[in-house]
Every structure is written in C-alpha cells, then in structure tokens.
Rosetta silent file (secondary structure, phi, psi, omega in degrees, C-alpha in Angstrom):
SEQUENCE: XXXXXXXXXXXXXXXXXXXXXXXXXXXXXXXXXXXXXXXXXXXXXXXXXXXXXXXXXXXXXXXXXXXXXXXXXXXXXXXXXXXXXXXXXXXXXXXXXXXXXXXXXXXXXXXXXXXXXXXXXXX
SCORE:     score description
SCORE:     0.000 S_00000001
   1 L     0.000  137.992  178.609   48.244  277.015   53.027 S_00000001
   2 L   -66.384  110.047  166.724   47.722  273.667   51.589 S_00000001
   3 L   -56.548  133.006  163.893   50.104  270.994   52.139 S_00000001
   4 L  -104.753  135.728 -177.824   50.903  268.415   49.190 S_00000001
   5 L   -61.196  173.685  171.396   52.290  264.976   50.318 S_00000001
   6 L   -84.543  170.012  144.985   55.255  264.091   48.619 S_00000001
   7 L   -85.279  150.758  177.597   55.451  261.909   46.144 S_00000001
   8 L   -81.948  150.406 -151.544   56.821  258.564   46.094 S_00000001
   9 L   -69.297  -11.956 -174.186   59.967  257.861   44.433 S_00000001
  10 L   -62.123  -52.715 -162.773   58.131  254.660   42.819 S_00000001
  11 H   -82.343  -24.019  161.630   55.631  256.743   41.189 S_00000001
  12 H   -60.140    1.215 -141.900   58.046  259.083   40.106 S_00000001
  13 H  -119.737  -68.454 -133.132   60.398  256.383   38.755 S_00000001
  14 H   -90.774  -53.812  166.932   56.704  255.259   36.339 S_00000001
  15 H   -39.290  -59.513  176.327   56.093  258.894   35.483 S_00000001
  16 H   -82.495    0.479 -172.366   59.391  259.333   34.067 S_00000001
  17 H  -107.693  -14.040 -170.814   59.700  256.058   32.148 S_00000001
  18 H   -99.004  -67.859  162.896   56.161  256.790   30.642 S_00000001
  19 H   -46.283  -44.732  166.273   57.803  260.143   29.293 S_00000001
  20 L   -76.250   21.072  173.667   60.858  258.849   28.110 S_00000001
  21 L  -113.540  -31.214  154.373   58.919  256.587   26.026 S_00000001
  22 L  -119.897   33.907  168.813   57.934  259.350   24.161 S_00000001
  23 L   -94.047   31.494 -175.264   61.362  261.241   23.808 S_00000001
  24 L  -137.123  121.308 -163.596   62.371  259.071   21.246 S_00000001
  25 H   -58.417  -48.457 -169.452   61.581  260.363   17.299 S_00000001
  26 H   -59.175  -54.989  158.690   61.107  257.244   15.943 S_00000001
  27 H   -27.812  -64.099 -138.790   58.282  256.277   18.655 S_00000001
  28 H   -94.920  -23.098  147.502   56.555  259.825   17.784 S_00000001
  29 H   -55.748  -22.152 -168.287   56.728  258.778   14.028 S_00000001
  30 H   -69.487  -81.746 -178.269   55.115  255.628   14.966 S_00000001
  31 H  -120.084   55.246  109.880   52.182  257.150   15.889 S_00000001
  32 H   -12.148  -73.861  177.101   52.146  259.846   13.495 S_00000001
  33 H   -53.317  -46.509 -165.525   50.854  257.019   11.321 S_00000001
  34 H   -49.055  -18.305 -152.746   48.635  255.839   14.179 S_00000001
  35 H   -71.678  -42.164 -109.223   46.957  259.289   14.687 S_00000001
  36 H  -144.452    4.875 -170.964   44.968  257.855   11.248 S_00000001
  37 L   106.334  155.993  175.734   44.346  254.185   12.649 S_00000001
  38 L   -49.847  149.110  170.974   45.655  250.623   12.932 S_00000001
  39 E  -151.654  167.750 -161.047   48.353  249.521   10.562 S_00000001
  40 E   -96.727 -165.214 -168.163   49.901  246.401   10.380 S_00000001
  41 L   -67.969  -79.604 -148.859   54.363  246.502   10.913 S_00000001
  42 L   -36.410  -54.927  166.760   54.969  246.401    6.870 S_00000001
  43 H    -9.946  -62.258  174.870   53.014  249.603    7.100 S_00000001
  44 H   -74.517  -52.457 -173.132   54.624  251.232    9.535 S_00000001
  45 H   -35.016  -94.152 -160.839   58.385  250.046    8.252 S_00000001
  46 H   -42.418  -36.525  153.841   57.244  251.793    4.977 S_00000001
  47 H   -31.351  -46.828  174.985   56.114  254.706    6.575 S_00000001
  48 H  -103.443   -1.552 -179.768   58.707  255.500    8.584 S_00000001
  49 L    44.228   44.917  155.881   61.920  254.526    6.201 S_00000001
  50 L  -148.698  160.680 -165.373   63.023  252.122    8.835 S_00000001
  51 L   -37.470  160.155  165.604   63.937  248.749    9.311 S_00000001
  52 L   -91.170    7.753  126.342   61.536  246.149   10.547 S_00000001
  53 L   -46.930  -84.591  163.938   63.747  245.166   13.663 S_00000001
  54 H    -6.758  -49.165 -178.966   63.340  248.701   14.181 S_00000001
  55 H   -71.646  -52.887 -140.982   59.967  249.408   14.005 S_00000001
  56 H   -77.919  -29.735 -179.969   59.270  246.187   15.902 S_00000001
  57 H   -81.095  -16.456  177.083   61.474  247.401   19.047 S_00000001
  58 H   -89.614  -18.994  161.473   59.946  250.473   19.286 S_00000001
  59 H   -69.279   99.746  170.901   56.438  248.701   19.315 S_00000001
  60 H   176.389  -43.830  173.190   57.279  246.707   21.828 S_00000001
  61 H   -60.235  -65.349 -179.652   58.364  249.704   24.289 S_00000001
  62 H   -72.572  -33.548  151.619   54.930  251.418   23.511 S_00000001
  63 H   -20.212  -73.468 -167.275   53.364  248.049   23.802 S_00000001
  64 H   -73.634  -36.932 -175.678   54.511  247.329   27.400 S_00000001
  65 L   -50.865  -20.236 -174.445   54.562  250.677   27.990 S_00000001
  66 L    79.178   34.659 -176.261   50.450  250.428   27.518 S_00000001
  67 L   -99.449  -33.198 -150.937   50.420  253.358   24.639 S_00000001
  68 E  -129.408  150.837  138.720   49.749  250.857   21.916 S_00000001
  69 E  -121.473  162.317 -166.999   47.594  247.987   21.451 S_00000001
  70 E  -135.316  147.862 -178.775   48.357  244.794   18.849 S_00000001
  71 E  -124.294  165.200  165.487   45.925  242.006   17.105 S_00000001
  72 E   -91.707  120.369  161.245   47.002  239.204   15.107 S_00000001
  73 E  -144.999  112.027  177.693   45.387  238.343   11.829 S_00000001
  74 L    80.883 -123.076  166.646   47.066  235.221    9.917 S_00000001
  75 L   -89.236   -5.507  176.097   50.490  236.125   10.155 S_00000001
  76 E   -82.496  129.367  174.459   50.194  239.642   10.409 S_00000001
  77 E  -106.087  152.182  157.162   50.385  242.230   13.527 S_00000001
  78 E  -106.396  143.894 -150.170   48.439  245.205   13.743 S_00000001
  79 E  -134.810  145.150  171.313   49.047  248.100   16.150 S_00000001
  80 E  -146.329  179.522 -177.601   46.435  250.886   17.189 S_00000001
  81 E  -104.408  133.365 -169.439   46.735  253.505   19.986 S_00000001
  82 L  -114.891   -8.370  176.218   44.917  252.310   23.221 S_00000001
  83 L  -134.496   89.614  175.210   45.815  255.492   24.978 S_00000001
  84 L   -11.946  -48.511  176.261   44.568  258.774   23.718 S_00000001
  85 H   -66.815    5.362  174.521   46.110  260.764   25.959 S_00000001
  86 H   -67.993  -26.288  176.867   49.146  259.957   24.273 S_00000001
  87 H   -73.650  -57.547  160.890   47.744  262.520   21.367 S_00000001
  88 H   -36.159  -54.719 -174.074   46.799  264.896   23.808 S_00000001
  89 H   -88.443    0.795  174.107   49.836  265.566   25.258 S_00000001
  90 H   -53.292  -54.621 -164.426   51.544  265.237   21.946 S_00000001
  91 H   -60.682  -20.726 -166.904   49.205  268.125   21.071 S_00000001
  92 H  -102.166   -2.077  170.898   50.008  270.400   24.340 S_00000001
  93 H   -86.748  -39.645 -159.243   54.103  269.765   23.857 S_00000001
  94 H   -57.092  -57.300 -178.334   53.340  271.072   19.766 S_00000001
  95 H   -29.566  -81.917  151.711   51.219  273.894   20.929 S_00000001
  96 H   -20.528  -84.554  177.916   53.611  274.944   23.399 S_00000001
  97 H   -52.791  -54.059  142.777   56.590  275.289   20.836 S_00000001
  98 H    80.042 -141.524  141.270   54.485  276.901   19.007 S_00000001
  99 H   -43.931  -57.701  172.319   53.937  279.640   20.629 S_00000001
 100 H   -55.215  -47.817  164.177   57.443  279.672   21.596 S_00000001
 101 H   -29.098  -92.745 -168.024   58.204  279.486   17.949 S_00000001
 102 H    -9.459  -77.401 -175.412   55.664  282.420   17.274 S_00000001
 103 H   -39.042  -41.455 -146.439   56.905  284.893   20.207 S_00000001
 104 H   -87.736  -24.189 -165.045   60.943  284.278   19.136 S_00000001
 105 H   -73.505  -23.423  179.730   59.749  284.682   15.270 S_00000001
 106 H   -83.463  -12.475  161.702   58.122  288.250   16.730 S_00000001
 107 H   -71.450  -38.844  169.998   61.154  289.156   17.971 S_00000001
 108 H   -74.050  -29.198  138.051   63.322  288.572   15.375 S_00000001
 109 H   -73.180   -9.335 -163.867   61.310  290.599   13.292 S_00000001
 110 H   -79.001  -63.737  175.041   60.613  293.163   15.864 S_00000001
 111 H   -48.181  -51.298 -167.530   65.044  293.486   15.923 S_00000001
 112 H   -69.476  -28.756  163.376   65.180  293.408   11.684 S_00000001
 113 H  -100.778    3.311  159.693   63.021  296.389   11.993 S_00000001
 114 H   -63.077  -39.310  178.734   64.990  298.064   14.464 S_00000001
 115 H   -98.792   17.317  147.114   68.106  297.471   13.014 S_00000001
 116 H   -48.072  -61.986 -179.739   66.880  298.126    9.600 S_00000001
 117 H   -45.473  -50.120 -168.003   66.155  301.790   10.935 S_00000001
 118 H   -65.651  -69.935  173.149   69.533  301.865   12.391 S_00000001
 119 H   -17.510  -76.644  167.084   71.328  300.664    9.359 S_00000001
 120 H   -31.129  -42.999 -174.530   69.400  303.236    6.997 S_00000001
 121 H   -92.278   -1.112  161.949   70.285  306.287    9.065 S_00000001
 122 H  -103.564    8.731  160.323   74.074  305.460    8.967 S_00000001
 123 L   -90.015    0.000    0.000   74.410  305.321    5.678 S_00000001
C-alpha cells in the first residue's frame, strides 16, 4: 500500500484561502462577465448592480489572489482572467449540482408517481 506524506499545514492554509476566494457570489458574478473577456470596473459595476467600492474590493481579492489580471489605459482599469482553471473548476462544482439537481428531480417525480397511484386507489 502506498503511503501519502502529509501535507503541510502551510499549503493547506493557501489551498483553502484560494477556495474561499471563490465562495463569495459577488466574486463568481465577477467573472461571469469575465468568462466573455476583459472589461474595464464601470463595466463590471453595471453588470453586476453593485457599487464601485464593491466591485473594486472584490477585484482586488482575485487580484492578489492571482485569478485576475488588470491593465491601465488613461484612467481606466481593465480586468481579465489570468487563471483558467478558475473556469474549470467553476464548471466541475456546476456539473456536479447538476447532476445532483437531476437525480433529486428523478426522485421527486419517481414519489409523485407513487403517491399519485396511492392517492387514486383510496378514493
């Protein structure tokens, strides 16, 4: 049997701060838009029907975090996604529910026609 070393709590500590940076809805609207390319703040603000303090702290998070990258032009910033896999696992959390969705929606009909039956034959 294979051993696995442990992990260190450091890398565990980076692992979970890279995840909690995408538990937060407003983030995962953020790049919603992005999925479609750079946009400048004003962009986003309107997009997302939230403040520009707002917007700007959660770019800033995804910034440091290394999710996002930002250019300058005049006075304007622009934001793009510098790390695909941020889509990817967007896509394999979606996926996942899902499915989960799916199965509980087959179930729920799977019960309405059981207890359809029952209901009919008491009456």
């Amino acid at each position: 049997m294979k051993t696995v070393d442990p992990v260190s709590v450091e890398i565990m500590q980076q692992v979970a701060e890279y995840f909690s940076v995408l538990s937060e809805p407003t983030r995962l609207r953020i790049l919603s838009v992005l999925r479609n390319g750079e946009r400048c703040v004003q962009e986003l603000v309107e997009a997302t029907a939230t403040s520009q303090a707002n917007v700007s702290k959660h770019l800033k998070v995804m910034l440091q975090a290394g999710i996002l990258s930002r250019r300058t032009e005049g006075t304007s910033a622009y934001y793009s996604v510098q790390d695909d896999l941020t889509f990817e696992l967007c896509n394999l959390v979606c996926d996942r529910l899902a499915s989960r969705i799916e199965l509980q929606a087959r179930r729920f009909r799977a019960f309405g026609l059981t207890s359809g039956q029952v209901l009919k034959r008491s009456v």
